[in-house]
Structures are given as structure tokens and as C-alpha cells.
C-alpha positions in Angstrom: -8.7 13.2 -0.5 -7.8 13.2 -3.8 -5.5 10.1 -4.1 -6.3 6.7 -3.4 -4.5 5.9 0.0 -3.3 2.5 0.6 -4.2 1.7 4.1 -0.6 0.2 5.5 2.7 -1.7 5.2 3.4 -5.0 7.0 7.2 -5.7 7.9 8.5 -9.3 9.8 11.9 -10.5 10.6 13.1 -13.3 12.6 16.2 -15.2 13.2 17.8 -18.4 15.0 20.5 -15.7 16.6 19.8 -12.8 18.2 19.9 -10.0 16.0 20.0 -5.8 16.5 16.2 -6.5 16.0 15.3 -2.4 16.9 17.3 -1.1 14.3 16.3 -3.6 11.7 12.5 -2.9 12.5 13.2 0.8 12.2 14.7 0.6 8.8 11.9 -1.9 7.5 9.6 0.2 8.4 10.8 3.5 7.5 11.5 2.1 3.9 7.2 1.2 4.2 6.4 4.8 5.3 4.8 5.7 1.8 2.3 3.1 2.3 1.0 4.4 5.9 1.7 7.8 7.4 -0.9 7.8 10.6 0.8 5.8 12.6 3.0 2.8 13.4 4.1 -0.2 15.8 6.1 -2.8 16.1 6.2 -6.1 18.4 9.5 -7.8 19.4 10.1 -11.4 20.4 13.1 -11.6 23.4 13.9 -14.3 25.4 10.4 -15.6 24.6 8.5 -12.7 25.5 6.6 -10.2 23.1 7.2 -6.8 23.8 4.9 -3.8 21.4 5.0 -0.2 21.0 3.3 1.3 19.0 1.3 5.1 18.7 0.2 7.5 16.3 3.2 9.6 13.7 5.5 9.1 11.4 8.3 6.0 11.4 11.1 8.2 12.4 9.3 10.5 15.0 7.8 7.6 16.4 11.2 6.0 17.1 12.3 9.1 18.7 10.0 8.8 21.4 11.0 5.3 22.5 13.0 6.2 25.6 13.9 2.6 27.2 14.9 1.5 22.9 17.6 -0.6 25.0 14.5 -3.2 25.7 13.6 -3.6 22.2 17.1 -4.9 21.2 18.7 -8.4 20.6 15.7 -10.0 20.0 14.9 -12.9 17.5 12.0 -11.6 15.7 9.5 -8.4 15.1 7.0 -7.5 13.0 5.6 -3.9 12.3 3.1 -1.9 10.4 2.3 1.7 9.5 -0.9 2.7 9.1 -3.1 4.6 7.0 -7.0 4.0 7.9 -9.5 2.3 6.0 -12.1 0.6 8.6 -12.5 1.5 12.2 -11.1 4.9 11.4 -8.5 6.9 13.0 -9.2 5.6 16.7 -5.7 4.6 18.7 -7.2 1.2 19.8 -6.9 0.7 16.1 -3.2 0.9 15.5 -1.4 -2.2 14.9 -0.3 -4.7 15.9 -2.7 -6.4 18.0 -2.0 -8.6 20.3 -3.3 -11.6 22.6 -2.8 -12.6 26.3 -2.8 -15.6 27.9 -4.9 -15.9 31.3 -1.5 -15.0 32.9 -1.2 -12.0 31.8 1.5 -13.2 29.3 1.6 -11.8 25.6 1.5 -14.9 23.1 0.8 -14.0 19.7 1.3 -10.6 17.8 -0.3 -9.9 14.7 -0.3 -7.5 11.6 -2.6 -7.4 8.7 -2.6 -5.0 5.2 -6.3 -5.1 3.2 -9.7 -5.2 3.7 -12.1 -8.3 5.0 -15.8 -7.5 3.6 -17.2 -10.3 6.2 -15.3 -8.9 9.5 -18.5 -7.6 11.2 -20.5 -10.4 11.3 -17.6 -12.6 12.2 -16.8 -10.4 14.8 -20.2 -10.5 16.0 -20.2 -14.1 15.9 -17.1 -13.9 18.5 -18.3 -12.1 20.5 -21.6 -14.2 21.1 -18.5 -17.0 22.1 -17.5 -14.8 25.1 -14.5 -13.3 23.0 -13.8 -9.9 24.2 -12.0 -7.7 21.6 -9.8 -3.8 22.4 -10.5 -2.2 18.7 -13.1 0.0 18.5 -13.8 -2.0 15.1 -10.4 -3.6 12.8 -10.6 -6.6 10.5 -7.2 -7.1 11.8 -8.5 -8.0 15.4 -10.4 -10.4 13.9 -7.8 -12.4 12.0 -6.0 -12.2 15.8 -9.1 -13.7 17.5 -9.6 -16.5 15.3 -5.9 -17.4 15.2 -5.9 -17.4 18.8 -9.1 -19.4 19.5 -7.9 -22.0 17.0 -4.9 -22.5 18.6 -6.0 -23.3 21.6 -8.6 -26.0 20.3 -5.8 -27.3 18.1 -2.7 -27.7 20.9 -1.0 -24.5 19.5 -1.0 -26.0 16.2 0.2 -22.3 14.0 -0.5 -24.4 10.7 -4.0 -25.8 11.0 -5.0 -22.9 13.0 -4.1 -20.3 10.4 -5.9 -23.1 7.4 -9.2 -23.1 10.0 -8.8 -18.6 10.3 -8.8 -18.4 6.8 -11.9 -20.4 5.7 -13.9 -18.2 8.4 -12.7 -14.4 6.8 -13.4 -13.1 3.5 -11.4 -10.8 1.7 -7.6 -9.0 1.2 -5.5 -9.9 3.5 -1.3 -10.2 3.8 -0.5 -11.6 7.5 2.5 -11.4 9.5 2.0 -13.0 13.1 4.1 -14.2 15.8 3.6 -16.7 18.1 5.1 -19.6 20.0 8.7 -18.2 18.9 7.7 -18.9 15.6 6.9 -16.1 12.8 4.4 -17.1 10.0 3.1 -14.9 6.7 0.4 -15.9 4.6 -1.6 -14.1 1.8 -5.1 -14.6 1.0 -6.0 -16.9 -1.8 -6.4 -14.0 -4.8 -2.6 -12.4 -3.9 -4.7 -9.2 -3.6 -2.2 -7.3 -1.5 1.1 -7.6 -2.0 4.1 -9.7 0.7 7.4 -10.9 -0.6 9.9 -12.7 1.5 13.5 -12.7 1.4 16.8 -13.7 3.7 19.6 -11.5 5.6 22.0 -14.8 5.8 20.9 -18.6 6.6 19.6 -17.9 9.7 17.5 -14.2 9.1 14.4 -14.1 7.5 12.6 -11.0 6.2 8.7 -10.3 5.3 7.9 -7.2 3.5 4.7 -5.5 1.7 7.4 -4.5 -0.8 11.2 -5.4 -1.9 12.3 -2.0 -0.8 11.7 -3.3 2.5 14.1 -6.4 2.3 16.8 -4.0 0.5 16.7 -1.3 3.6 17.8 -4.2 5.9 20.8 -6.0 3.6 18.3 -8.6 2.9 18.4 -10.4 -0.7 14.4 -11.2 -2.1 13.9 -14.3 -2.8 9.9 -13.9 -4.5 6.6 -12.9 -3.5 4.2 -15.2 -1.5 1.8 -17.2 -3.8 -2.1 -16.3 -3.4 -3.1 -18.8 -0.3 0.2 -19.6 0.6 1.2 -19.9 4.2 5.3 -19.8 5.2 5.9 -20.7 8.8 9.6 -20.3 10.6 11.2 -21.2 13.4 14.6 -21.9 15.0 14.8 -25.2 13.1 13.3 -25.1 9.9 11.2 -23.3 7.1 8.1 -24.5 6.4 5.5 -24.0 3.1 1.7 -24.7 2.4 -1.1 -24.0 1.3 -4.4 -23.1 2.3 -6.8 -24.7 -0.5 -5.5 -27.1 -3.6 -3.6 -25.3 -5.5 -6.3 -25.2 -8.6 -8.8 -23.3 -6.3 -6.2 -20.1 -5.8 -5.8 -17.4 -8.4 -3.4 -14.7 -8.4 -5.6 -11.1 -8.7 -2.6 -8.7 -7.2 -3.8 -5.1 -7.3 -3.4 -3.6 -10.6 -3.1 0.3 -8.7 -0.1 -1.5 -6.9 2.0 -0.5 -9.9 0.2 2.5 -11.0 0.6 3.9 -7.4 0.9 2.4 -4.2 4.6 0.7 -4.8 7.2 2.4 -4.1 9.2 2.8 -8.1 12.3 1.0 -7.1 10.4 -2.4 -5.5 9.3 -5.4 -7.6 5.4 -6.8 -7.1 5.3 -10.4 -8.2 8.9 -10.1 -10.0 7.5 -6.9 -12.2 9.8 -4.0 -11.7 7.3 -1.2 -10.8 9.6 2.0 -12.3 9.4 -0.3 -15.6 5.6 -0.6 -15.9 4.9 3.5 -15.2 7.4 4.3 -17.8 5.9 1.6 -19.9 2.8 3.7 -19.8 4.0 6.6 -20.4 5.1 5.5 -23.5 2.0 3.6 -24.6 0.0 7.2 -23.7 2.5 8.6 -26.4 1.0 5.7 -29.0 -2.5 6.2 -28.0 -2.6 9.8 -28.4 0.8 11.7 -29.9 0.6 15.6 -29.7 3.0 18.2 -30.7 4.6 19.9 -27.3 7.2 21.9 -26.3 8.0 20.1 -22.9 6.5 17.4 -20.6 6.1 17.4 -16.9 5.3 14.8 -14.4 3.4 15.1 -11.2 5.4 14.2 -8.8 6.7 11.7 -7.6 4.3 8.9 -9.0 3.5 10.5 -12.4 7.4 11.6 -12.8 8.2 7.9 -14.5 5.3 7.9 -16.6 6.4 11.3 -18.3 10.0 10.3 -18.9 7.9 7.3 -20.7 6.2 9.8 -22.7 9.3 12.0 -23.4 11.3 8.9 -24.1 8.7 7.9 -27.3 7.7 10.9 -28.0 11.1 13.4 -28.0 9.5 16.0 -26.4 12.0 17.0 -23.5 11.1 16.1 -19.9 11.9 18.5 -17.5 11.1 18.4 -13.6 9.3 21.4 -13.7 6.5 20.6 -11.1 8.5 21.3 -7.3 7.7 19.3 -4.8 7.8 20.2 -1.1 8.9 17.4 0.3 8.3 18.5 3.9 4.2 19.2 4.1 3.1 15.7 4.6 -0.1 14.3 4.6 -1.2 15.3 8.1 -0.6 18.5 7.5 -4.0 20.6 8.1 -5.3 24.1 7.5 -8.7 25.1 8.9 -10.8 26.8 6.3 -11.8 26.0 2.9 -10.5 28.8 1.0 -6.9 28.3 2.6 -7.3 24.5 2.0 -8.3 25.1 -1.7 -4.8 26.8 -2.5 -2.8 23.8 -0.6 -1.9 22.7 -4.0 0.3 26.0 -4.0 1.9 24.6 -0.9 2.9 21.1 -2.4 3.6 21.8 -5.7 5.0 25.0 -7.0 5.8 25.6 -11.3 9.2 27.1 -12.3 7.7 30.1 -14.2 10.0 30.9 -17.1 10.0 26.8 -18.5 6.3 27.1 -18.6 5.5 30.6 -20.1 4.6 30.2 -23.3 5.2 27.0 -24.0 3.0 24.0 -25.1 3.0 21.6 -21.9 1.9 17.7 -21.5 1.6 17.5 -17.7 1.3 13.4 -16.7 -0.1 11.9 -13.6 -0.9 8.7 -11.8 -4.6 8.8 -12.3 -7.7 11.4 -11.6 -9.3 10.5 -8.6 -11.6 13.6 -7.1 -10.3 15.7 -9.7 -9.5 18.8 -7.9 -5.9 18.5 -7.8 -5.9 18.0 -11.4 -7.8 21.0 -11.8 -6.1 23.3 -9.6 -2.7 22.0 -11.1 -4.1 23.6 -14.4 -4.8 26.8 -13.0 -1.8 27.2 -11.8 -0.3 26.0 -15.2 -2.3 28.6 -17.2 -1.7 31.4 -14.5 1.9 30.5 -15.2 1.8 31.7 -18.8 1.2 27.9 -20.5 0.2 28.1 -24.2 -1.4 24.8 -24.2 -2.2 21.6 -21.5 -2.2 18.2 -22.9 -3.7 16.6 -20.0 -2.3 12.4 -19.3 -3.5 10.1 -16.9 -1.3 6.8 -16.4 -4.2 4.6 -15.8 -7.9 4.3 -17.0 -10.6 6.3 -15.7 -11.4 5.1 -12.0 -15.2 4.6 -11.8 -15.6 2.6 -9.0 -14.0 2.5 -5.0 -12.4 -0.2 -3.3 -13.1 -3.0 -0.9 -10.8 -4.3 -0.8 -7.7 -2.7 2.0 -7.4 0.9 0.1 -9.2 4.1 1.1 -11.0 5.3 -1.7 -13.7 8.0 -2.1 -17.3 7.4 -2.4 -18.3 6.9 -6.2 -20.6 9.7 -6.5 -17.2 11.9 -5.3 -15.1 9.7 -8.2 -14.6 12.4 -11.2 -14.9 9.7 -13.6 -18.0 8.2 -12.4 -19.9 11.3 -12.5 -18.2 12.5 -16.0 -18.1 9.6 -18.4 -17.3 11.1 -21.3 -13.8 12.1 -21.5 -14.5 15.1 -24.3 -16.9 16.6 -21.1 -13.8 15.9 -18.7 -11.4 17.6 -21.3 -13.9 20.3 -20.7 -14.3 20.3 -17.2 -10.4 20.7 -16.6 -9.9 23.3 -19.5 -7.7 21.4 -21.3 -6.4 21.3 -25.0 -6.5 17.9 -25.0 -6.9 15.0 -22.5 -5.8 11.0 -22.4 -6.7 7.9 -20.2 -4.0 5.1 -20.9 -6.8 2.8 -21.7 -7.8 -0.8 -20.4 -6.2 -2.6 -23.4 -2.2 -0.9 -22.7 -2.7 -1.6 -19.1 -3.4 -5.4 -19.8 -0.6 -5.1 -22.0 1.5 -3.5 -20.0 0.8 -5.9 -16.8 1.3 -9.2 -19.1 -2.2 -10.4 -18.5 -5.7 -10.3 -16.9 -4.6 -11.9 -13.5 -4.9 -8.1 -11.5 -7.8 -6.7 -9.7 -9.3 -3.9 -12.0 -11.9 -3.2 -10.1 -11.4 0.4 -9.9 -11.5 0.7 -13.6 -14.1 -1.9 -13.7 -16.3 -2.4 -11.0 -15.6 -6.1 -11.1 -13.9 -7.4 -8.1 -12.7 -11.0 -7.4 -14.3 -10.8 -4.6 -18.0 -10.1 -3.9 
């Protein structure tokens, strides 16, 4: 792996009417894809009943398999999720959304969860030594389900206080979509961490998305992101807002590689319109380190805004040299090390005569492992490059995550175990070499109030 991977997308909808709720599920999900490609679900609220299907693939494959869709439509409400995973693994009991039973048999509350709770084990444990039996072979997610459900049947179905007694028991990342008692509720935990907006289809439709691209694949207008700790609860009569703690105890520390990465470029995070910050940084790389070139590429498709930055304040042409396949995805295996070491070859692939000779900057989202950067060198130089100015659009990572993103181990992070960036400019056989440092990110971002901790190894949560 050498990308970060953000473990999943969370998608909710829910209306007074009844809606074509399969087809808006489909789209809200589909337009999440980026953020989970291992599988996907969905749960449906109809005529009072919750209905889930879910299994391993991608959005649209996944669809194709659903033979009785007919079920699944005119509902009031769903949620979904695709998945990438971070704890528990890749095992199917694993793949969201979970759900609860009554003693009858009956489903009552559906749930799905994006991030990463560092005290899940010993709650779970704790659970279990109640008598509470759980189907996961281990997911934090199960464990937000658990509590909610336990709490709402010692406070008379109560959504709101049981979701304000959940949260002081879990530690953590978390964005929540649930349903329950024909009601939908969101909440986010009290640092914003990871990401969940809201938004409306008409007076009666409400939408919940990881991302704004998820509201716009449905018609839906965004209305703003959840605040850290909020909680929004919904039902046929009304809209309701809280929060979990006084308002002076939350903080909002929204994932900085949310806009680096993860987001897709044409959603806002917290009102920031993500294409705007990478070519921001592009543009700041240009200021922190100007170089005479002849061209610059982008590695697609995250780095591709950050090197239009950099052509844009620097004048050096952009051109899309770097072809992507768009058809490999991430799933896609090959058995032995050699074959995987030239995969590179199979995802991206130079137009020879506009790099031949020529003096290249190449720009990407960050260096993670390393190896793709490397290999993309090779490949540069095989083609004939007369120089490499090597850009990264964020600092040097030197530390993994906790906190709901798969990340490598940090003796595996290339710069953790190469500090100084004139070895890494030797490592990678380049002419030159640039982080976009800590300062133009802060800039870049309007503030402090992100989780660094990649870049830092200080996280808001310990």
C-alpha cells in the first residue's frame, strides 16, 4: 500500500413521503465509491420495517446483483456505506451496516459508522461480560450499535439521550448515521475528525453524506457540515439539533489529509472547496521552491490540481502527461513480486515524446511508502527526462493514523525512516525535491483547528 486509504463513506436519506429510496441510495453511494472500494450495503426503512443488503464489490456491481431491487423501493429512509478496512480486517461479518433485532426477530435499528474508536476492545469486552452477543469478527462500528441499542432500551427508546449516554462510553473518530424507530439521526464525534454534511432534496427529504458530492448525486442542495459533537435527529414531524457536551468542551480538529486526499476535488469539507486548497498548494510549492522546467505533470488524479497550481504561479505549462487507466482498480491482484513491482506500468503510463528531453516537475499528493514515487521516476528517466523536480502537496508523513484511515506501519513510512529530505532527494534520484511545508499548509487550511497528526505525531486524541 502506498497511499493512505480512507476506510469508508457513510450515506443517509429519509423522508416524510415515500421516495424511489433504491435509486437514491445507489447514486449516494456510488458518488462515495472513492472513499471505500471493498465492499458496500445499504439498509432501507419500508412500511416500518428495515430491510439490508449488503456484500463484498464495488457500488455498481453490487447493485447488479440485487435481483428482488423491487423490495428495496418506496421506502422513507436508508443509509449506506462502502467500505475500505481498517480494524477487524477484510472479514464479511465486518461489512456495514450492522444491525439489531428485537427478541421477535424484528430488525429495529441500523447503523453506519466512518473512523476509528481507540477504546472499542475493552468496551466490547465490557459488553460482552453484560450477556451482549455481537456478529463481527471485531468492528468499532458494532460497538457504537450495541451501546445505542442497550441504551435505548433502559431509556424507553429515547434516540437522544441514548446516543448522549453511547458517546461518553467510546473514544475516538466517529461520523454516525443510524436508523431506528422511523427516525434517522447523524452525529459526529466531538473533534469533527471525520467528515458528515447534511443537506435537503425538498421540505420533506433529508440527505447525510461523508461529502457534498454525495448530496449533489441525488438533486440535494447542502446546507453545512455537522458541528464536532453535534447530534441531528429526524423524523416525520420535525428536525431536531443538540449537542453532546457544552458547547465550550468541543473543538473542531477535521482531518487535514481530508483535503490533501481523501475528498473527492469537487466536494466542500466544513465550507472549504477541496479543488481550491490542492491548487492552493501547488502554488505555494512554486513560492517555496521555484525551479526552471520545461513542463509539469500531475499524478493523477489527486496530484493533477496541485500541478495546475504550480503551472498556474509558476508559467511552466501543465500538460496531462501521466495516463491513467481508469479500469485496474484497487482490488486488482497479481501473484508475484516481480510482476507486482512493474504494476505502476499498468496504472500509469508517460506519453514518450512530451517527456524526452525535457526538464519535468512531476507533483503528487504526498510520499507515503515511497515506491510509487520511485518507480514513477524510473519510468520518467527511462522515458528520456532531462531532469525531475520531484513535489509533494503535503509535509512529510512521519507518523500513521488512529484515527479511521489505513495507514502503514511507521518503520514502512518513507519519511520516518529518511528525515532528511537532501537523503530522500537522493534516495529517489531526483534533481531536486520539495515538501509543501507545515507553515503553507496552516496557511492554506486558515488555521490550526485540523488533525496533523500524520505530519506531526500529535493527535487530538490519545
Amino acid at each position: 500500500m502506498d497511499k493512505f486509504h480512507e476506510e469508508c463513506g457513510v450515506f443517509g436519506i429519509y423522508s416524510s413521503l415515500k421516495i424511489d429510496i433504491f435509486s437514491f441510495i445507489q447514486s449516494g453511494l456510488f458518488s462515495l465509491q472513492h472513499r471505500g472500494q471493498e465492499a458496500c450495503g445499504f439498509s432501507i426503512l419500508k412500511n416500518g420495517f428495515i430491510f439490508t443488503y449488503k456484500s463484498e464489490g464495488l457500488v455498481l456491481d453490487f447493485f447488479q446483483k440485487i435481483s428482488n431491487y423491487k423490495k428495496y423501493c418506496n421506502g422513507n429512509a436508508a443509509i449506506g456505506h462502502t467500505r475500505y478496512s481498517t480494524e477487524g480486517g477484510k472479514n464479511k461479518k465486518n461489512i456495514q451496516p450492522f444491525f439489531g433485532k428485537n427478541l421477535c426477530g424484528k430488525t429495529i435499528i441500523s447503523i453506519v459508522h466512518n473512523g476509528n474508536l481507540i477504546n472499542a476492545r475493552n468496551t466490547r469486552k465490557k459488553l460482552e461480560y453484560e450477556g451482549i452477543n455481537f456478529v463481527s469478527a471485531y468492528s468499532d462500528s458494532e460497538v457504537i450499535l450495541r451501546l445505542i441499542q442497550k441504551n435505548l432500551l433502559e431509556n424507553n427508546n429515547n434516540l437522544e439521550k441514548s446516543i448522549k449516554k453511547t458517546v461518553l462510553k467510546i473514544r475516538g473518530a466517529y461520523s454516525v448515521v443510524v436508523l431506528v424507530n422511523n427516525k434517522i439521526a447523524a452525529f459526529r464525534d466531538p473533534n469533527g475528525i471525520r467528515p458528515l454534511c447534511y443537506g435537503f432534496l425538498d421540505e420533506k427529504t433529508y440527505i447525510f453524506s461523508s461529502e457534498t458530492c454525495g448530496i449533489d448525486a441525488v438533486g440535494g442542495t447542502y446546507i453545512r457540515d455537522l458541528f464536532p459533537g453535534e447530534i441531528i435527529i429526524i423524523d416525520n414531524d420535525s428536525i431536531q439539533f443538540s449537542m453532546m457536551n457544552k458547547m465550550e468542551n468541543l473543538k473542531n480538529r477535521m482531518c487535514s489529509f481530508e483535503y490533501i486526499y481523501f475528498s473527492r476535488p469537487d466536494s466542500l469539507i466544513d465550507n472549504l472547496n477541496v479543488y481550491k486548497i490542492r491548487e492552493k498548494s501547488g502554488e505555494k510549492l512554486y513560492e517555496q521552491y521555484p525551479v526552471n522546467a520545461d513542463v509539469v505533470i500531475g499524478v493523477p488524479d489527486s496530484g493533477v490540481p496541485a500541478s495546475i497550481g504550480y503551472a498556474k504561479a509558476s508559467g511552466i505549462p501543465f500538460k496531462p502527461i501521466l495516463i491513467k487507466n481508469k479500469y485496474i482498480g484497487r482490488s486488482f491482484i497479481l501473484p508475484e513480486k516481480k510482476i507486482r513491482e512493474k504494476m505502476v506500468n499498468l496504472k500509469l503510463n508517460p506519453i514518450l515524446h512530451e517527456i524526452k528531453g525535457k526538464r519535468i516537475v512531476i507533483v503528487d499528493d504526498s510520499i507515503v511508502r515511497g515506491t510509487t514515487s520511485k518507480r514513477l521516476i524510473d519510468i520518467l528517466k527511462k522515458s528520456g527526462a532531462k531532469e525531475i523536480h520531484f513535489r509533494s502537496a503535503s509535509p512529510p508523513i512521519i507518523a500513521p493514523c488512529h484515527l479511521g484511515v489505513n495507514t502503514p506501519r511507521k518503520k514502512d513510512l518513507f519519511s520516518y525512516k529518511n528525515i532528511d529530505k537532501n537523503n530522500i532527494k537522493i534516495i529517489l534520484d531526483v534533481d531536486s525535491l520539495e515538501f509543501l511545508s507545515m507553515d503553507n499548509l496552516i496557511e492554506i487550511l486558515g488555521g490550526k483547528n485540523y488533525c496533523f497528526g500524520c505530519f506531526t505525531e500529535k493527535y487530538p486524541i490519545s
